[in-house]
C-alpha positions as CSV (number, residue, x, y, z in Angstrom):
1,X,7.7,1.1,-15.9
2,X,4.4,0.9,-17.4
3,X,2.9,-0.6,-20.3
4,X,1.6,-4.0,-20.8
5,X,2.8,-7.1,-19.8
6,X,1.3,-10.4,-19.6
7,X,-2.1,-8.4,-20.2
8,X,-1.7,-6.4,-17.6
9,X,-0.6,-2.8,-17.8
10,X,0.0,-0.8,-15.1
11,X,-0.4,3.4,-14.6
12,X,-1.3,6.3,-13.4
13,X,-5.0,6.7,-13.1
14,X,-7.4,8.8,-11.3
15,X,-9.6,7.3,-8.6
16,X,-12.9,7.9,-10.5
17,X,-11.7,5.9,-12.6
18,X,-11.7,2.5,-12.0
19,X,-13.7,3.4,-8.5
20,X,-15.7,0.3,-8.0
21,X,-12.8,-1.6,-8.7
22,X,-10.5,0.0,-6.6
23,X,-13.4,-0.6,-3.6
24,X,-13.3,-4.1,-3.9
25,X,-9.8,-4.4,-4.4
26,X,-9.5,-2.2,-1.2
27,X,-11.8,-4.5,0.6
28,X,-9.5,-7.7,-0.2
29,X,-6.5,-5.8,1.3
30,X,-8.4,-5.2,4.1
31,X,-9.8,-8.3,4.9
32,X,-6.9,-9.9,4.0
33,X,-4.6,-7.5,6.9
34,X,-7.0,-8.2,9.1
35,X,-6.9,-11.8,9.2
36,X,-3.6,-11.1,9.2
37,X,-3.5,-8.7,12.1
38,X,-5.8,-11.3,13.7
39,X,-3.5,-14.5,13.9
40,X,-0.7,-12.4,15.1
41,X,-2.5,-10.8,18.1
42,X,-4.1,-14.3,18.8
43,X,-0.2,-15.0,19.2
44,X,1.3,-12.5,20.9
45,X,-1.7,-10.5,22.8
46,X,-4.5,-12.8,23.0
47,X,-6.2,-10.3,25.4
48,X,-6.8,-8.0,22.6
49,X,-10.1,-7.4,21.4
50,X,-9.9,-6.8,17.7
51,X,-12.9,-6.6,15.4
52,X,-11.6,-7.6,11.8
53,X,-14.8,-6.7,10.2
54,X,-14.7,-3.4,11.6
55,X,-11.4,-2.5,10.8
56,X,-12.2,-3.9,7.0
57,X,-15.1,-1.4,7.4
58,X,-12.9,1.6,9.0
59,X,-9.9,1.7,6.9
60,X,-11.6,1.2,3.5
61,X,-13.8,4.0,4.4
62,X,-10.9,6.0,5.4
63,X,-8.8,5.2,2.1
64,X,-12.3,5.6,-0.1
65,X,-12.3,9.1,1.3
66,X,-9.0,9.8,1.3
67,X,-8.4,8.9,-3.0
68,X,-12.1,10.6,-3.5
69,X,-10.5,14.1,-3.0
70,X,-7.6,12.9,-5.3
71,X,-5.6,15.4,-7.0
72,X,-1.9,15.4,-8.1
73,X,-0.5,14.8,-5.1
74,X,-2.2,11.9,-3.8
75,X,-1.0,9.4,-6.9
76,X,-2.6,6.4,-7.3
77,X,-1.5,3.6,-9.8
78,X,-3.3,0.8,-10.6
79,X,-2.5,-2.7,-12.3
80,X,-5.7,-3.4,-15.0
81,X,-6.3,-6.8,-16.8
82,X,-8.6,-5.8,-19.2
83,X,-11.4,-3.8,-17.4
84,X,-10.4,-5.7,-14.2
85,X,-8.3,-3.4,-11.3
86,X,-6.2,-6.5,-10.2
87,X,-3.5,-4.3,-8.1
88,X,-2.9,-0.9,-6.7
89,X,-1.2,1.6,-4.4
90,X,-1.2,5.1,-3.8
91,X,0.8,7.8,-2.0
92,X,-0.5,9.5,1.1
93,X,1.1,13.3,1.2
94,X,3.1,13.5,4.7
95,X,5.0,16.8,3.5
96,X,5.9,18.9,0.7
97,X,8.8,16.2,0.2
98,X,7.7,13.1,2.1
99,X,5.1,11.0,1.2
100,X,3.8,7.3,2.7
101,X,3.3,4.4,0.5
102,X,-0.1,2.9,1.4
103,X,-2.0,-0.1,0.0
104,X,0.0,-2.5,-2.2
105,X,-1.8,-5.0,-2.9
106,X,-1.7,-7.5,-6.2
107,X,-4.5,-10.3,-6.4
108,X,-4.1,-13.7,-5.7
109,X,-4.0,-14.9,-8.9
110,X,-2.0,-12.1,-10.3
111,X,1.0,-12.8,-7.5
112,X,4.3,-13.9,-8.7
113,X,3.7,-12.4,-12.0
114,X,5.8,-9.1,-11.3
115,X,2.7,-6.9,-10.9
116,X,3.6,-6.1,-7.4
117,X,7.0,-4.7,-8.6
118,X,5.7,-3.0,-11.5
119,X,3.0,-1.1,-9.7
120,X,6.0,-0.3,-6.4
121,X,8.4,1.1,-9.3
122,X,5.4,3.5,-11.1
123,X,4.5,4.7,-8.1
124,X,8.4,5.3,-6.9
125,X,8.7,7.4,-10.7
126,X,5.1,9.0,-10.3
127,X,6.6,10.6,-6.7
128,X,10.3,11.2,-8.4
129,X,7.9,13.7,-11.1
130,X,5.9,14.9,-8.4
131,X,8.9,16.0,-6.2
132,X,8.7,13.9,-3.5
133,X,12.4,13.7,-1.8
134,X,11.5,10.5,0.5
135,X,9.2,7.0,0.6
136,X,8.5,5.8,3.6
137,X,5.9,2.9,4.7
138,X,5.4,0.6,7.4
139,X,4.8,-3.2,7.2
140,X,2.9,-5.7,10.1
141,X,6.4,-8.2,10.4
142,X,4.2,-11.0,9.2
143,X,4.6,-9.5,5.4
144,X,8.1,-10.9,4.7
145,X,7.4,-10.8,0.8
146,X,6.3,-7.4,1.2
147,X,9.7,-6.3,3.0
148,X,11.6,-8.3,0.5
149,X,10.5,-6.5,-2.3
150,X,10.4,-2.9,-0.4
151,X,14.1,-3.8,0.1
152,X,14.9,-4.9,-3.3
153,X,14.0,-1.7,-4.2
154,X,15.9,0.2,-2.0
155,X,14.2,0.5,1.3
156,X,15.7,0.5,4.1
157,X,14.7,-0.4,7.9
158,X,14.5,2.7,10.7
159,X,13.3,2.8,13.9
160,X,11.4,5.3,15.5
161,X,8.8,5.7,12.8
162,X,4.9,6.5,12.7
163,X,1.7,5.3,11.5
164,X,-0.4,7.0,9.5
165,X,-2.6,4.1,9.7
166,X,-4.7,2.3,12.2
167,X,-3.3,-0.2,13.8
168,X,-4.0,-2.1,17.0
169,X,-2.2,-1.0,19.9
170,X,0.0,-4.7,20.3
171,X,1.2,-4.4,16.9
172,X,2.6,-1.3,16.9
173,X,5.6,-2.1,18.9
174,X,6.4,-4.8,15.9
175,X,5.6,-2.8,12.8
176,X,8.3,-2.5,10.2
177,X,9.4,1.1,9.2
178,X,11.2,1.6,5.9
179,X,12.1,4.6,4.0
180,X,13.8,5.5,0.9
181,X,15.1,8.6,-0.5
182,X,14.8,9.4,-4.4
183,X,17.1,9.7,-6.6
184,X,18.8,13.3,-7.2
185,X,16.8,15.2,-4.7
């Protein structure tokens, strides 16, 4: 689905451009896992030394980097009220035929509108075009919305999976892998 709804249309677009915007979106998602990722391990490994601001630092670095050397098969789609990047997620290549859904994230004030959905189902067609046989994605298990949608959708649960992300060492025995295989292929 693309197109413009409530004023916000959501596509295809290359990283260049809507950079700066993508940055600070980036930065929110970060920040916004990490105080995440910091409540849980306060929780359930309070021994854990975790530095919130350097993982905000270290993973938007890594995903700057990463959708700098776009090309056509790193997808990104992004979720624009007017010139504002308000959402986005991309694909990380993991094979020929497999990719990893990284960074969905909607603003704040754009949640509960259906942006989250809309950008999840472009970027499920964009890899359906590009060839892409399987989705898969992991999910901290304090994202329940997140999961809800991904399942909605057609993701299901599997154990056994990887990260292709960073993540502190107690929370990778609780991440939640999904996976989804496209339609005709």
């Amino acid at each position: 689905m693309t197109g413009n709804e409530g004023g916000v249309s959501v596509e295809r677009s290359g990283f260049e451009a809507y950079e700066t915007g993508i940055e600070t979106l980036l930065g929110e998602y970060h920040r916004s896992v990490a105080d995440g990722h910091r409540d849980y391990l306060a929780r359930h490994a309070p021994e854990y030394e975790f530095s919130p601001a350097a993982y905000v630092r270290d993973e938007t670095e890594t995903d700057l980097a990463y959708l700098g050397a776009n090309d056509d098969r790193r997808p990104l789609v992004v979720a624009v009220d007017g010139d504002d990047v308000v959402g986005c997620v991309y694909l990380y290549e993991l094979t020929d035929d497999e990719a990893e859904i990284k960074r969905l994230y909607v603003r704040e004030a754009y949640r509960g509108r259906g942006v989250g959905r809309r950008l999840l189902e472009r970027l499920i067609e964009v890899a359906e075009n590009e060839g892409y046989r399987s989705l898969r994605l992991d999910t901290a298990p304090y994202m329940e919305g997140a999961q809800h949608l991904y399942r909605q959708l057609g993701f299901d649960t599997y154990e056994g999976g990887a990260s292709v992300t960073d993540v502190p060492d107690p929370l990778l025995d609780d991440l939640v892998f999904m996976r989804r295989r496209l339609d005709g292929r």
